[in-house]
N, C-alpha and C positions, 0 to 999 in steps of 0.2 A: 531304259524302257521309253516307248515315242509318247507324246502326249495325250493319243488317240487313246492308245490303251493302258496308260494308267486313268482317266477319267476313267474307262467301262469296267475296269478293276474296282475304282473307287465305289464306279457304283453299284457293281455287286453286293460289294460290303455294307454300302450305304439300307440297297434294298434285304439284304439279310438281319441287320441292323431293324429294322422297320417290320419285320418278319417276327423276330424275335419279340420286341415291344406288344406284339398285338398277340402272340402266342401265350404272355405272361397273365393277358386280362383275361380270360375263365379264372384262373386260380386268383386271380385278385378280386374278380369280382365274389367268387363266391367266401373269400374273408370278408368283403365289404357287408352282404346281406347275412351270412351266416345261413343256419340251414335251420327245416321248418322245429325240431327239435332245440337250437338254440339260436334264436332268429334273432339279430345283429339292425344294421341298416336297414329299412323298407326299402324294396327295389325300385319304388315312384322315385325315391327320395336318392338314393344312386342314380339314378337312370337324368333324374333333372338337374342335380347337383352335378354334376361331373359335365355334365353341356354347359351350365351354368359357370364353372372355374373355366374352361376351356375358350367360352364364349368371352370372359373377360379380357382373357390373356391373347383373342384373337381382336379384338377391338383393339387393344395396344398395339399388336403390331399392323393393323391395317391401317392406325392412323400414320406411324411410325414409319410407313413405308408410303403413304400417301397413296395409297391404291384407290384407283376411280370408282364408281358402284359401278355394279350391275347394269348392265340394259333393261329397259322394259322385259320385254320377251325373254332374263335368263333370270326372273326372279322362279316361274314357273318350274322348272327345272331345280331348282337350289331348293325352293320348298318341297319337292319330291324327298329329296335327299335328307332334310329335315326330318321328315314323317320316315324316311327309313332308317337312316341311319343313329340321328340325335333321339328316335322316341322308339321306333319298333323293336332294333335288334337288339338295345341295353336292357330295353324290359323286359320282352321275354324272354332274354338269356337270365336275367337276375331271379325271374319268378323260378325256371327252370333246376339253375346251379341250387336252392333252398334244395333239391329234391335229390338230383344225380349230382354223382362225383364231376369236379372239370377234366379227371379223363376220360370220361362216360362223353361227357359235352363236346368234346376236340372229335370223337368220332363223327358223330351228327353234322357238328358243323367245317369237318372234312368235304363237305359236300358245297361250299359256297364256291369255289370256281366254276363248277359245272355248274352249278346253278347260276352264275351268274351269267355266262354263255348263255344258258338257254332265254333267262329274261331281255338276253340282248339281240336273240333270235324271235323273240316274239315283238318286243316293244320298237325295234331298227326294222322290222320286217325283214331280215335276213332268212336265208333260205340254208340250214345246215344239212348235212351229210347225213345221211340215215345212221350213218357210225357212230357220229357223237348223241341221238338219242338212243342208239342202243347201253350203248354207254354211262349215261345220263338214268337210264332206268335200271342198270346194272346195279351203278351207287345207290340208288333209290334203296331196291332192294334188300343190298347189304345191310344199309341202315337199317330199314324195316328187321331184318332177323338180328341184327344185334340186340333191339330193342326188346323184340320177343323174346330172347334169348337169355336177357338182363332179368326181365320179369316176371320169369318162370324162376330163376335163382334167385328173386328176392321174395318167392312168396305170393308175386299178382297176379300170376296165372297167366293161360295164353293169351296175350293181346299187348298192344302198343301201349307204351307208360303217355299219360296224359302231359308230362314234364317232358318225354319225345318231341311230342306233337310241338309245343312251343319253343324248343330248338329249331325245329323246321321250319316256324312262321320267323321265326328270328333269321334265319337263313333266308328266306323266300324278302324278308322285309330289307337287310340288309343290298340284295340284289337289287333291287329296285332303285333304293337310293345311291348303288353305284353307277347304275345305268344313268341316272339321270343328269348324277353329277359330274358323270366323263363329257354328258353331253356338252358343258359349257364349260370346261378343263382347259381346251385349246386358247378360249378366247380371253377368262380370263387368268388363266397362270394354275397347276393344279394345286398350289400350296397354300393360295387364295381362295377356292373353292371350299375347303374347308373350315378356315375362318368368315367367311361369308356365311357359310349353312349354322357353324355355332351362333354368329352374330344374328342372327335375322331368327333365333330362336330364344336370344336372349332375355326378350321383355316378357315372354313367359317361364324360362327357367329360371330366373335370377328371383322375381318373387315367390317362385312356389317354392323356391327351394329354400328359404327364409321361413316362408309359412308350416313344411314340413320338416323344420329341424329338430331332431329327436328331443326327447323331453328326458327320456330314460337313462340313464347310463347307457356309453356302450363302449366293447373294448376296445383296446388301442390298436389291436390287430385290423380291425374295421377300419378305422380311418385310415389308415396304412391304404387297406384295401385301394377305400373309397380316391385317397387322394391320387393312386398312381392312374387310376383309370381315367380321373380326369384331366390329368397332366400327360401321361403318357400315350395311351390309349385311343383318348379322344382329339391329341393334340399334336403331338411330338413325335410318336411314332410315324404321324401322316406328313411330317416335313421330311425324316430323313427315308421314307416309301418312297415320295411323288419323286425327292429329287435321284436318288438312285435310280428311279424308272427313266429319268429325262440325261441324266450320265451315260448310262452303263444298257439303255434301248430297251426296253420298253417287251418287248415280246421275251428277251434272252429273262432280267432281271426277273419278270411276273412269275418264272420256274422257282421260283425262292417260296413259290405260296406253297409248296409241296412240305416243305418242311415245317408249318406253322402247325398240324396236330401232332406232332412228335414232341414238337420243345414245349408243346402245352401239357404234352403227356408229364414229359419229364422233368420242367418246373413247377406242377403238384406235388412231388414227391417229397422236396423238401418244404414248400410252403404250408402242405394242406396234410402231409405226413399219410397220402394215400402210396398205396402199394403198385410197384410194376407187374400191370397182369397181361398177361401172355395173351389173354383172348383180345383183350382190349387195343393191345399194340398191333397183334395180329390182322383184325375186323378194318384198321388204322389205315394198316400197310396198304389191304385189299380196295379199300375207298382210295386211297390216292391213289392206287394202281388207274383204276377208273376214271378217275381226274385227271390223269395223264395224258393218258389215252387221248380221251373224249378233247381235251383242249387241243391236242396234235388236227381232231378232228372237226373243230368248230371254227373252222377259216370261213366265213360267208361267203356264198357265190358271187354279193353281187357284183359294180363294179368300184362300190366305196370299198372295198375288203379292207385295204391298206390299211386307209385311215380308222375306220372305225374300230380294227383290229387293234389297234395301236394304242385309243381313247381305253376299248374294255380292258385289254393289259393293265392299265394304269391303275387299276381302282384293286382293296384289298380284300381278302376273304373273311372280316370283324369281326370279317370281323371286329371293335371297342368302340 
């Protein structure tokens, strides 16, 4: 086999590998806080703890590798990424998972490629295809009647679960902090970009998460939870992501996000001892149907395409 293409092989593996890690955090997270019946971790206290371990172990290695700071003008950017990634989408994923199953959650947030397409067609002023918001509103959709659909069979009657909604903003928050942080991915290295955003979050997550160290018992399952999302999740999963995207190219490797609500489906099953439900895999399929799609169809016209097509590839659907 030529060199060429064992690297793009490796990095398949590498971005499947990266796939898997972030598919595993819904069912981790929701051992970590437990649910509002027997409620485990507080989600503040996951959500800064877990930036807080990560931020550590990203200080290590950026001294370790003597990587220069930031530019003036890319601390902007990295704090976006902050506020989406290190604060919005762990908390209200963890307030969320207290409520719905993590295979309830792998649907909903099924929707973060397209979603993050679109915030890169808003915030890049890129100009997409009428396809990809048809598309885009397709997903929308489905989720919306999954959610009706969950709520009537649980009992809440017709209307959207308020535990939906904060999937959504967790999804819409995560987008944001990827856009920003492809933005300066190129310049300074994308494996850096992420220890940079844990670091520069540090001097707030490392005290609070000190200050909100549970007082109560909690199971051993929780911290399980709790430590792989900080290790992995927020950490480890995004070195062997960035570098599989930068081996194995960047557009082919980012199809791997296709399979991250399935393995999230199916690693609940033994973690969290939820059932394989037909509707839920099905609703699954139909969203990435539409995530498919829609990304075939969200090439921007302008005439950055390349590149910028190449930055939003790079970044994942935390999804952790």
């Amino acid at each position: 086999m030529k060199p060429g293409i064992q690297d793009e092989t490796l990095g398949m593996w590498l971005g499947v590998l990266g796939v898997a890690m972030f598919a595993v955090t819904l069912p981790m997270t929701r051992l970590a806080t437990g649910t509002q019946a027997a409620p485990q971790l507080s989600p503040w206290f996951v959500t800064l703890g877990r930036a807080a371990l990560a931020g550590v172990l990203s200080a290590i290695f950026l001294l370790a590798t003597r990587s220069p700071r930031p530019a003036p003008q890319q601390w902007k950017p990295l704090g976006m990424a902050v506020l989406g990634n290190v604060v919005g989408y762990p908390l209200l994923l963890g307030y969320a998972l207290r409520v719905v199953t993590a295979s309830h959650a792998a649907v909903v947030t099924a929707l973060l490629p397209l979603a993050t397409a679109a915030v890169a067609a808003w915030v890049l002023h890129q100009r997409a295809r009428l396809g990809f918001w048809l598309c885009a509103m397709a997903g929308s959709l489905l989720v919306v009647l999954f959610s009706v659909l969950r709520a009537g069979q649980g009992g809440h009657g017709f209307g959207v679960e308020w535990a939906d909604l904060l999937l959504l903003g967790a999804v819409i928050a995560a987008s944001f902090g990827y856009i920003y942080g492809a933005q300066v991915t190129p310049a300074l290295g994308a494996e850096r970009v992420i220890c940079w955003v844990c670091v520069m979050a540090l001097p707030v997550t490392l005290p609070a998460t000190l200050a909100l160290w549970p007082r109560q018992p909690v199971a051993a399952s929780a911290w399980v939870g709790f430590t792989y999302v900080g290790l992995f999740s927020m950490w480890i999963g995004f070195f062997a992501w960035y570098r599989g995207l930068a081996m194995g190219g960047a557009l082919r490797v980012s199809q791997t996000q296709l399979l991250q609500p399935f393995l999230a489906i199916l690693a609940s099953i033994p973690l969290l001892g939820e059932a394989l439900d037909l509707v839920t895999l099905g609703f699954a399929l139909a969203v990435v149907a539409t995530v498919l799609i829609g990304k075939k169809l969200s090439q921007p016209q302008a005439a950055v395409a390349p590149r910028i097509a190449a930055q939003v590839g790079t970044v994942r659907p935390r999804r952790g």
